[in-house]
C-alpha positions in Angstrom: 108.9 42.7 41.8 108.4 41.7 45.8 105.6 42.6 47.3 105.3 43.7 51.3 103.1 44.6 54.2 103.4 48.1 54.6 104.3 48.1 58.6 102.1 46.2 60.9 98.7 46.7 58.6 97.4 44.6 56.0 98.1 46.8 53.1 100.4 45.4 50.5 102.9 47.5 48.5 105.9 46.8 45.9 108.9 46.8 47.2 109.7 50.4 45.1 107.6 53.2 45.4 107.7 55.8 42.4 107.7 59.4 43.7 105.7 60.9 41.4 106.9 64.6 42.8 109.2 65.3 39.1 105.7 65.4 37.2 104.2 68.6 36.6 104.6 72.1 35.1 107.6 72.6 33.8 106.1 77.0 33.4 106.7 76.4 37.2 110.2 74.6 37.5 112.3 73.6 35.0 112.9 70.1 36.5 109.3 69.3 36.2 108.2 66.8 34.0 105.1 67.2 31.8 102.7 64.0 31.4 103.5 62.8 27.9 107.6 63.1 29.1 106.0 61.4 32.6 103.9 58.4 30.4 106.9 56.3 29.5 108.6 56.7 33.1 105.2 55.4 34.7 104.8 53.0 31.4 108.1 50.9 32.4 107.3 51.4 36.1 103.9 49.5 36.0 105.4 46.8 33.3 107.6 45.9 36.2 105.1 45.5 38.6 105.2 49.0 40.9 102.0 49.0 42.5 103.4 52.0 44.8 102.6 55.7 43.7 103.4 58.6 45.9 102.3 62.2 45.1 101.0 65.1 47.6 98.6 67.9 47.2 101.3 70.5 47.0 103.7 69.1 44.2 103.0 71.5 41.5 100.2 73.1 42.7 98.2 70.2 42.5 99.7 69.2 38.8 101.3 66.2 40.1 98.0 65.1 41.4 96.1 65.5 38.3 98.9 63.8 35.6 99.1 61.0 38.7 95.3 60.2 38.7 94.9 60.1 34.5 97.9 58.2 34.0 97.3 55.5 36.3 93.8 55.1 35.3 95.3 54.7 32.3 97.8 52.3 33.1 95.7 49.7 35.0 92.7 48.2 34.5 90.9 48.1 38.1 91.4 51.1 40.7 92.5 47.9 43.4 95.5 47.4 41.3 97.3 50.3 42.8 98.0 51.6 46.2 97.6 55.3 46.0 99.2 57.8 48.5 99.3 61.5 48.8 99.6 63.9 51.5 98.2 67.6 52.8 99.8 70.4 55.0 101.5 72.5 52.7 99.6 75.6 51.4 97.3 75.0 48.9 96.0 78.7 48.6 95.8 82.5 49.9 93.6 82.1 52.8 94.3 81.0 56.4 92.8 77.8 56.4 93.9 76.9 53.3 96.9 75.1 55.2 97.8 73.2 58.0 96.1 70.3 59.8 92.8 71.8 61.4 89.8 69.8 60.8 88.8 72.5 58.5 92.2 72.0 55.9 91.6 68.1 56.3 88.3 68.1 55.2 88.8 70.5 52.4 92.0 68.8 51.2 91.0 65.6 51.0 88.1 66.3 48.4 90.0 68.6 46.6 93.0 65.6 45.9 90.1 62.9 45.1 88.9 65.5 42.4 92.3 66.4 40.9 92.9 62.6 41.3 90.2 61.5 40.2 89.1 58.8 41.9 87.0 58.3 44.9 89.5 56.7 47.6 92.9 57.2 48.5 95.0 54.1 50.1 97.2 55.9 51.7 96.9 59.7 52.7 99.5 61.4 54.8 100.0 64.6 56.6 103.2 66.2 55.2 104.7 68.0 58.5 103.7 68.1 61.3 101.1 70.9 62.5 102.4 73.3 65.8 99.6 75.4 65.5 97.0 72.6 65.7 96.4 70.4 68.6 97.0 66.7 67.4 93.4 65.8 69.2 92.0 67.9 66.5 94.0 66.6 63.7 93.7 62.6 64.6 89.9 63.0 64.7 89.7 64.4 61.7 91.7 61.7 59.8 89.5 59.2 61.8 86.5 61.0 60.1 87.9 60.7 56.5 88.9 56.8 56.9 85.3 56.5 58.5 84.1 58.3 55.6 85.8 55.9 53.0 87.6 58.6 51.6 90.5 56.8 52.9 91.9 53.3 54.0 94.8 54.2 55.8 96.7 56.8 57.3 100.4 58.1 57.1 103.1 60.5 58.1 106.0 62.1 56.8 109.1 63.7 58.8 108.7 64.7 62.5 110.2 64.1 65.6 109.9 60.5 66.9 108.3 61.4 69.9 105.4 63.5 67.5 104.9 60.4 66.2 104.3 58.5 69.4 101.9 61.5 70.9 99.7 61.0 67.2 99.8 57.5 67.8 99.2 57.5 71.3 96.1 60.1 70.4 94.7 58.7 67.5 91.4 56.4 67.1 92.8 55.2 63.5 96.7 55.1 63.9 99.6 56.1 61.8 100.9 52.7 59.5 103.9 54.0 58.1 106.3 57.2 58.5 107.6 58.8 55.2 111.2 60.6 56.4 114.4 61.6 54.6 116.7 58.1 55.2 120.2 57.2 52.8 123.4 56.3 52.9 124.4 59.9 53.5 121.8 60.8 56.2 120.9 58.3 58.4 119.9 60.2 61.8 116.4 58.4 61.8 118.8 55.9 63.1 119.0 57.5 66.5 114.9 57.1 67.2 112.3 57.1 64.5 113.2 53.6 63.0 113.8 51.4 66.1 110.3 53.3 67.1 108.8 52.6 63.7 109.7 49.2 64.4 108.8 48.5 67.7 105.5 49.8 66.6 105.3 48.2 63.6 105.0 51.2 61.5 106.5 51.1 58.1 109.0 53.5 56.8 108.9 54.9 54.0 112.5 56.6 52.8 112.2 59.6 50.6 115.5 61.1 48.9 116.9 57.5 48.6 120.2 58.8 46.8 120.6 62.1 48.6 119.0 64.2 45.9 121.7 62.1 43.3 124.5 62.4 45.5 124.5 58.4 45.8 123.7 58.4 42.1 127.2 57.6 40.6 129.5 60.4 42.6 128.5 63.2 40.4 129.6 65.5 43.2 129.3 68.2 40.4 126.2 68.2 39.3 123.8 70.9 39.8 121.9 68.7 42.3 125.3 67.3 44.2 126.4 70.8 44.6 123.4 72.2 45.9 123.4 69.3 48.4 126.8 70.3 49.7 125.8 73.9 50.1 122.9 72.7 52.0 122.0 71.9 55.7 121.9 68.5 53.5 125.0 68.5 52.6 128.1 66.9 54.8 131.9 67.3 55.1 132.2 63.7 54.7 130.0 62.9 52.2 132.6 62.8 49.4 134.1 59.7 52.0 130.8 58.2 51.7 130.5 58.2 48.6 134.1 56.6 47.5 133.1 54.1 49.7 129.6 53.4 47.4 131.9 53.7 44.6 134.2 50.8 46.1 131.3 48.7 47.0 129.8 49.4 43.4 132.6 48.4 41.6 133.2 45.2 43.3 129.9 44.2 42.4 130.2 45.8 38.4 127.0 47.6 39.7 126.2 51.3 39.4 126.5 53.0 42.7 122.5 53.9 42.6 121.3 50.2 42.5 124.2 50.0 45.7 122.5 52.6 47.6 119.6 51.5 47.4 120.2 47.7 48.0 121.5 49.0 51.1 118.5 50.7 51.6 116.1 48.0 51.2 117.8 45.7 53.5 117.6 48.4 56.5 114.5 47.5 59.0 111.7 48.5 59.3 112.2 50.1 55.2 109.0 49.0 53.3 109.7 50.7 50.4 112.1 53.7 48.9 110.2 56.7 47.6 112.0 57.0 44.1 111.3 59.6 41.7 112.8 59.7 38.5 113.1 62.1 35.3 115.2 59.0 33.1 114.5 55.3 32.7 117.8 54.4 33.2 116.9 55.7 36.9 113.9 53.6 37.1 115.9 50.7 36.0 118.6 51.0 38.7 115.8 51.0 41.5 113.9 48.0 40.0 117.3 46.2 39.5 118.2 47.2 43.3 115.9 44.8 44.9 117.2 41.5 43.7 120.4 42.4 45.3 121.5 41.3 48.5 124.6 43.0 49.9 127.1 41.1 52.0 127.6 42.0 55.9 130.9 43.0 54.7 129.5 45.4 51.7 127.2 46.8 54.4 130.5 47.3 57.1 132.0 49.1 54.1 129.4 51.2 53.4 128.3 52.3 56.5 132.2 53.1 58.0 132.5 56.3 57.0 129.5 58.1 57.8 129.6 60.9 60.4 126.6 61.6 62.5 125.3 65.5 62.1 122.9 67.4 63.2 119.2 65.9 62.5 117.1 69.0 60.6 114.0 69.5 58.3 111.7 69.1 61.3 108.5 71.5 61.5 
Protein backbone atom coordinates (compact mmCIF):
# COMPACT_ATOMS: atom_id res chain seq x y z
CA UNK A 1 0.00 0.00 0.00
CA UNK A 2 1.27 3.84 -0.74
CA UNK A 3 0.67 6.12 1.57
CA UNK A 4 -0.22 10.14 0.73
CA UNK A 5 -0.80 13.63 1.99
CA UNK A 6 -4.21 14.20 1.80
CA UNK A 7 -4.10 17.77 -0.20
CA UNK A 8 -1.84 20.41 1.11
CA UNK A 9 -2.28 19.26 5.07
CA UNK A 10 -0.24 16.96 7.01
CA UNK A 11 -2.72 14.11 7.25
CA UNK A 12 -1.63 10.85 5.73
CA UNK A 13 -3.98 8.39 4.05
CA UNK A 14 -3.60 5.02 1.84
CA UNK A 15 -3.78 5.46 -1.39
CA UNK A 16 -7.48 3.46 -1.35
CA UNK A 17 -10.11 4.57 0.63
CA UNK A 18 -12.88 1.89 1.55
CA UNK A 19 -16.42 3.37 1.30
CA UNK A 20 -17.95 1.88 4.03
CA UNK A 21 -21.62 3.13 2.64
CA UNK A 22 -22.63 -0.99 1.51
CA UNK A 23 -22.62 -1.80 5.40
CA UNK A 24 -25.75 -1.67 7.19
CA UNK A 25 -29.36 -2.95 7.41
CA UNK A 26 -30.21 -5.00 4.89
CA UNK A 27 -34.43 -4.68 6.64
CA UNK A 28 -33.67 -1.23 4.97
CA UNK A 29 -32.15 -2.12 1.42
CA UNK A 30 -31.40 -5.20 0.13
CA UNK A 31 -27.81 -4.18 -1.03
CA UNK A 32 -26.88 -3.45 2.45
CA UNK A 33 -24.44 -5.46 4.03
CA UNK A 34 -24.76 -6.61 7.65
CA UNK A 35 -21.44 -6.59 9.85
CA UNK A 36 -20.54 -10.29 10.07
CA UNK A 37 -20.96 -10.23 5.79
CA UNK A 38 -18.93 -6.56 6.22
CA UNK A 39 -15.99 -8.37 8.75
CA UNK A 40 -14.18 -10.15 6.11
CA UNK A 41 -14.47 -7.21 3.46
CA UNK A 42 -12.78 -4.76 6.18
CA UNK A 43 -10.63 -8.02 7.40
CA UNK A 44 -8.64 -8.20 3.85
CA UNK A 45 -8.87 -4.35 3.54
CA UNK A 46 -6.79 -3.67 6.76
CA UNK A 47 -4.33 -6.84 5.94
CA UNK A 48 -3.47 -4.83 2.98
CA UNK A 49 -2.73 -1.83 4.66
CA UNK A 50 -6.06 0.65 4.10
CA UNK A 51 -5.80 3.02 6.66
CA UNK A 52 -8.70 5.10 4.76
CA UNK A 53 -12.36 4.59 6.06
CA UNK A 54 -15.20 6.65 4.79
CA UNK A 55 -18.78 6.51 6.24
CA UNK A 56 -21.42 9.49 6.92
CA UNK A 57 -24.11 9.98 9.43
CA UNK A 58 -26.90 9.19 7.07
CA UNK A 59 -25.81 5.73 5.52
CA UNK A 60 -28.30 3.57 7.00
CA UNK A 61 -29.62 5.62 9.41
CA UNK A 62 -26.67 5.72 11.28
CA UNK A 63 -25.96 1.69 10.87
CA UNK A 64 -23.04 2.32 8.84
CA UNK A 65 -21.58 4.38 11.52
CA UNK A 66 -22.07 2.01 14.26
CA UNK A 67 -20.73 -1.47 12.29
CA UNK A 68 -17.79 1.17 11.05
CA UNK A 69 -16.75 2.20 14.67
CA UNK A 70 -16.86 -1.67 16.28
CA UNK A 71 -15.19 -3.21 13.51
CA UNK A 72 -12.34 -1.06 13.28
CA UNK A 73 -11.76 -1.00 16.92
CA UNK A 74 -11.60 -4.34 16.34
CA UNK A 75 -9.34 -4.42 13.59
CA UNK A 76 -6.53 -2.27 14.93
CA UNK A 77 -4.81 -2.03 17.87
CA UNK A 78 -4.43 1.98 18.48
CA UNK A 79 -7.28 4.53 17.47
CA UNK A 80 -4.00 6.59 15.49
CA UNK A 81 -3.77 3.70 13.20
CA UNK A 82 -6.72 4.77 11.12
CA UNK A 83 -7.89 7.92 9.53
CA UNK A 84 -11.58 8.10 10.12
CA UNK A 85 -14.01 10.27 8.07
CA UNK A 86 -17.65 10.81 8.04
CA UNK A 87 -19.94 13.48 7.04
CA UNK A 88 -23.44 15.41 8.19
CA UNK A 89 -26.15 17.23 6.12
CA UNK A 90 -28.50 14.79 5.26
CA UNK A 91 -31.55 14.28 7.55
CA UNK A 92 -30.96 12.47 10.55
CA UNK A 93 -34.63 12.85 12.04
CA UNK A 94 -38.28 14.44 12.03
CA UNK A 95 -37.58 17.79 13.28
CA UNK A 96 -36.30 21.00 11.44
CA UNK A 97 -33.02 21.15 12.76
CA UNK A 98 -32.39 17.78 12.60
CA UNK A 99 -30.66 18.59 9.07
CA UNK A 100 -28.63 20.92 7.32
CA UNK A 101 -25.60 22.95 8.32
CA UNK A 102 -26.77 25.49 11.01
CA UNK A 103 -24.58 25.62 14.03
CA UNK A 104 -27.36 23.95 15.72
CA UNK A 105 -27.28 20.47 13.25
CA UNK A 106 -23.29 20.67 13.49
CA UNK A 107 -23.12 20.58 16.94
CA UNK A 108 -25.72 17.93 17.42
CA UNK A 109 -24.29 15.70 14.61
CA UNK A 110 -21.07 15.57 15.52
CA UNK A 111 -21.79 13.96 19.02
CA UNK A 112 -24.25 11.87 17.87
CA UNK A 113 -21.53 10.18 15.06
CA UNK A 114 -18.68 10.02 17.90
CA UNK A 115 -21.38 7.98 19.99
CA UNK A 116 -22.54 5.65 17.24
CA UNK A 117 -18.84 5.56 16.33
CA UNK A 118 -17.62 5.18 19.21
CA UNK A 119 -14.70 6.95 19.65
CA UNK A 120 -13.87 10.37 20.78
CA UNK A 121 -12.28 12.13 17.50
CA UNK A 122 -12.98 12.05 13.99
CA UNK A 123 -9.98 12.74 11.37
CA UNK A 124 -11.81 13.70 8.91
CA UNK A 125 -15.45 15.03 9.11
CA UNK A 126 -17.19 16.47 6.10
CA UNK A 127 -20.32 18.33 5.26
CA UNK A 128 -22.27 16.19 2.58
CA UNK A 129 -23.88 19.06 0.35
CA UNK A 130 -23.75 21.96 0.50
CA UNK A 131 -26.36 24.15 2.76
CA UNK A 132 -28.63 27.09 0.61
CA UNK A 133 -30.51 27.72 3.48
CA UNK A 134 -27.52 28.49 5.85
CA UNK A 135 -25.14 31.20 5.50
CA UNK A 136 -21.56 29.65 5.04
CA UNK A 137 -20.35 32.28 7.97
CA UNK A 138 -22.50 30.29 10.15
CA UNK A 139 -21.54 26.95 9.04
CA UNK A 140 -17.48 27.61 8.86
CA UNK A 141 -17.59 28.81 12.43
CA UNK A 142 -19.17 26.12 13.63
CA UNK A 143 -16.67 23.51 12.12
CA UNK A 144 -14.00 25.83 13.53
CA UNK A 145 -15.68 25.20 16.98
CA UNK A 146 -15.70 21.36 16.70
CA UNK A 147 -11.81 21.11 15.40
CA UNK A 148 -11.19 23.68 18.39
CA UNK A 149 -13.10 21.37 20.43
CA UNK A 150 -10.92 18.26 19.39
CA UNK A 151 -13.89 16.57 18.29
CA UNK A 152 -12.12 16.88 15.06
CA UNK A 153 -8.70 17.22 13.24
CA UNK A 154 -9.68 18.22 9.98
CA UNK A 155 -12.34 19.32 7.80
CA UNK A 156 -13.81 18.20 4.39
CA UNK A 157 -16.40 18.52 1.67
CA UNK A 158 -18.18 16.61 -0.65
CA UNK A 159 -19.85 17.77 -4.15
CA UNK A 160 -20.67 21.43 -4.81
CA UNK A 161 -19.98 23.99 -7.18
CA UNK A 162 -16.27 25.04 -7.44
CA UNK A 163 -16.95 28.35 -6.72
CA UNK A 164 -18.97 27.14 -3.14
CA UNK A 165 -15.95 25.74 -2.42
CA UNK A 166 -13.79 28.86 -2.90
CA UNK A 167 -16.55 31.16 -0.90
CA UNK A 168 -16.09 28.27 2.28
CA UNK A 169 -12.56 28.47 1.82
CA UNK A 170 -12.29 32.02 1.45
CA UNK A 171 -14.80 32.25 4.80
CA UNK A 172 -13.42 29.79 6.85
CA UNK A 173 -10.96 30.17 10.05
CA UNK A 174 -10.08 26.21 9.69
CA UNK A 175 -10.22 25.51 5.83
CA UNK A 176 -11.56 22.70 3.74
CA UNK A 177 -8.33 19.92 2.98
CA UNK A 178 -9.92 17.79 0.58
CA UNK A 179 -13.27 17.75 -1.72
CA UNK A 180 -15.12 14.34 -1.94
CA UNK A 181 -17.11 14.61 -5.59
CA UNK A 182 -18.37 12.05 -8.06
CA UNK A 183 -15.03 11.67 -10.60
CA UNK A 184 -14.47 8.31 -13.36
CA UNK A 185 -13.80 7.47 -16.47
CA UNK A 186 -17.46 8.01 -17.40
CA UNK A 187 -17.99 11.43 -15.72
CA UNK A 188 -15.35 13.54 -15.56
CA UNK A 189 -16.97 17.27 -15.53
CA UNK A 190 -14.87 18.14 -12.29
CA UNK A 191 -12.50 18.52 -15.07
CA UNK A 192 -13.89 21.75 -16.15
CA UNK A 193 -13.16 23.63 -12.44
CA UNK A 194 -13.16 21.75 -9.11
CA UNK A 195 -9.88 19.86 -9.76
CA UNK A 196 -7.56 22.48 -11.30
CA UNK A 197 -9.13 24.55 -8.21
CA UNK A 198 -8.51 21.71 -5.80
CA UNK A 199 -5.14 21.82 -7.05
CA UNK A 200 -4.18 25.16 -7.15
CA UNK A 201 -5.31 25.18 -3.56
CA UNK A 202 -3.96 22.22 -2.63
CA UNK A 203 -7.00 20.55 -1.61
CA UNK A 204 -7.20 16.82 -2.01
CA UNK A 205 -9.82 15.07 -3.99
CA UNK A 206 -11.43 12.52 -2.98
CA UNK A 207 -13.39 10.45 -5.98
CA UNK A 208 -16.49 8.69 -4.89
CA UNK A 209 -18.30 6.25 -7.49
CA UNK A 210 -14.89 5.30 -8.97
CA UNK A 211 -16.42 2.73 -11.48
CA UNK A 212 -19.64 4.62 -12.34
CA UNK A 213 -21.77 2.59 -9.90
CA UNK A 214 -20.01 -0.81 -11.80
CA UNK A 215 -20.42 0.49 -15.13
CA UNK A 216 -16.42 0.53 -15.35
CA UNK A 217 -16.52 -2.81 -13.53
CA UNK A 218 -16.13 -5.27 -16.49
CA UNK A 219 -18.87 -3.84 -19.16
CA UNK A 220 -21.81 -5.46 -17.45
CA UNK A 221 -23.97 -2.86 -19.20
CA UNK A 222 -26.77 -5.26 -17.97
CA UNK A 223 -26.66 -5.47 -14.71
CA UNK A 224 -29.12 -4.07 -12.38
CA UNK A 225 -26.66 -1.28 -11.38
CA UNK A 226 -25.39 -0.59 -15.22
CA UNK A 227 -28.92 -0.27 -16.26
CA UNK A 228 -30.05 1.95 -13.70
CA UNK A 229 -27.01 4.17 -14.54
CA UNK A 230 -28.17 4.50 -18.11
CA UNK A 231 -31.63 5.47 -17.17
CA UNK A 232 -30.19 7.99 -14.93
CA UNK A 233 -29.13 11.75 -15.26
CA UNK A 234 -25.84 9.34 -14.68
CA UNK A 235 -26.06 7.67 -17.36
CA UNK A 236 -24.52 8.74 -21.07
CA UNK A 237 -25.23 7.96 -24.76
CA UNK A 238 -21.60 7.28 -25.06
CA UNK A 239 -20.89 5.41 -22.28
CA UNK A 240 -21.05 2.02 -23.95
CA UNK A 241 -17.91 3.87 -26.26
CA UNK A 242 -16.23 4.32 -23.06
CA UNK A 243 -16.41 1.48 -21.97
CA UNK A 244 -15.16 -0.69 -25.14
CA UNK A 245 -12.46 1.50 -24.94
CA UNK A 246 -11.66 0.25 -20.95
CA UNK A 247 -12.27 -3.04 -22.29
CA UNK A 248 -9.47 -2.49 -25.12
CA UNK A 249 -7.07 -1.03 -22.70
CA UNK A 250 -7.95 -3.98 -20.18
CA UNK A 251 -7.22 -6.56 -22.34
CA UNK A 252 -3.93 -5.33 -23.53
CA UNK A 253 -2.81 -5.36 -20.22
CA UNK A 254 -4.70 -9.11 -19.24
CA UNK A 255 -6.20 -6.88 -16.49
CA UNK A 256 -9.86 -6.58 -15.45
CA UNK A 257 -11.28 -3.38 -16.60
CA UNK A 258 -11.94 -2.31 -12.71
CA UNK A 259 -8.26 -2.35 -11.70
CA UNK A 260 -7.99 -0.16 -15.40
CA UNK A 261 -10.37 2.34 -14.24
CA UNK A 262 -9.16 2.94 -11.50
CA UNK A 263 -5.35 3.02 -12.33
CA UNK A 264 -6.47 5.73 -14.44
CA UNK A 265 -8.05 7.16 -11.66
CA UNK A 266 -5.13 7.30 -9.34
CA UNK A 267 -2.81 8.77 -11.75
CA UNK A 268 -5.33 12.00 -12.29
CA UNK A 269 -4.11 15.20 -10.14
CA UNK A 270 -4.91 16.27 -7.49
CA UNK A 271 -6.76 12.40 -6.66
CA UNK A 272 -5.56 11.38 -3.09
CA UNK A 273 -7.50 8.59 -2.88
CA UNK A 274 -10.69 6.64 -4.66
CA UNK A 275 -13.70 6.24 -2.26
CA UNK A 276 -14.30 2.32 -3.00
CA UNK A 277 -16.98 0.43 -1.48
CA UNK A 278 -17.34 -3.03 -1.96
CA UNK A 279 -19.95 -6.00 -1.25
CA UNK A 280 -17.20 -8.96 -2.79
CA UNK A 281 -13.46 -9.42 -2.19
CA UNK A 282 -12.72 -9.90 -5.54
CA UNK A 283 -13.74 -6.01 -5.71
CA UNK A 284 -11.46 -5.12 -2.93
CA UNK A 285 -8.75 -7.01 -4.70
CA UNK A 286 -9.11 -5.19 -8.02
CA UNK A 287 -8.68 -1.65 -6.16
CA UNK A 288 -5.70 -2.74 -4.01
CA UNK A 289 -4.13 -4.34 -7.26
CA UNK A 290 -4.96 -0.93 -9.09
CA UNK A 291 -2.33 1.08 -7.47
CA UNK A 292 0.76 -0.72 -8.55
CA UNK A 293 -0.21 -0.06 -12.06
CA UNK A 294 0.99 2.66 -14.01
CA UNK A 295 -0.79 3.25 -17.37
CA UNK A 296 1.04 4.43 -20.41
CA UNK A 297 0.32 8.04 -22.01
CA UNK A 298 -0.94 6.04 -24.74
CA UNK A 299 -3.45 3.79 -22.40
CA UNK A 300 -4.56 7.06 -20.98
CA UNK A 301 -5.04 8.77 -24.90
CA UNK A 302 -7.08 5.60 -25.34
CA UNK A 303 -9.11 5.82 -22.55
CA UNK A 304 -9.89 9.17 -22.41
CA UNK A 305 -10.94 9.61 -26.51
CA UNK A 306 -14.11 8.82 -26.35
CA UNK A 307 -15.75 10.53 -23.64
CA UNK A 308 -18.36 13.24 -24.31
CA UNK A 309 -18.76 16.16 -22.01
CA UNK A 310 -22.52 16.46 -20.51
CA UNK A 311 -24.27 18.33 -18.51
CA UNK A 312 -22.55 18.54 -14.76
CA UNK A 313 -25.64 17.55 -12.12
CA UNK A 314 -26.07 16.30 -8.47
CA UNK A 315 -25.26 19.75 -7.11
CA UNK A 316 -27.43 21.08 -4.01
Amino acid sequence: MQYVRLGSSGLKVSRIGLGMMSFGDPAAEPWFLPEDAAEPIVRRAVDAGVTFFDTADMYSGGVSEQITGRLLGRFFARRGDYVLATKCFYPMGPGANDRGLSRKHIMAAVDASLRRLGTDHIDLYQIHRWDAGTPIEETMAALHDVVRAGKVRYLGASLMYAWQLAKAQYTAQTRFVSMQTRYNLAYREEEREMLPFCADQGVGVLPYSPLARGLLAGGRRDTPRAVAEQASPRGHDNDADVVDALRGVAAAHARPPAQIALAWLLGKAPVTAPIVGVTKLHQLDDALAAVDLTLSDDDTAALEAPYRPRVPYGYS
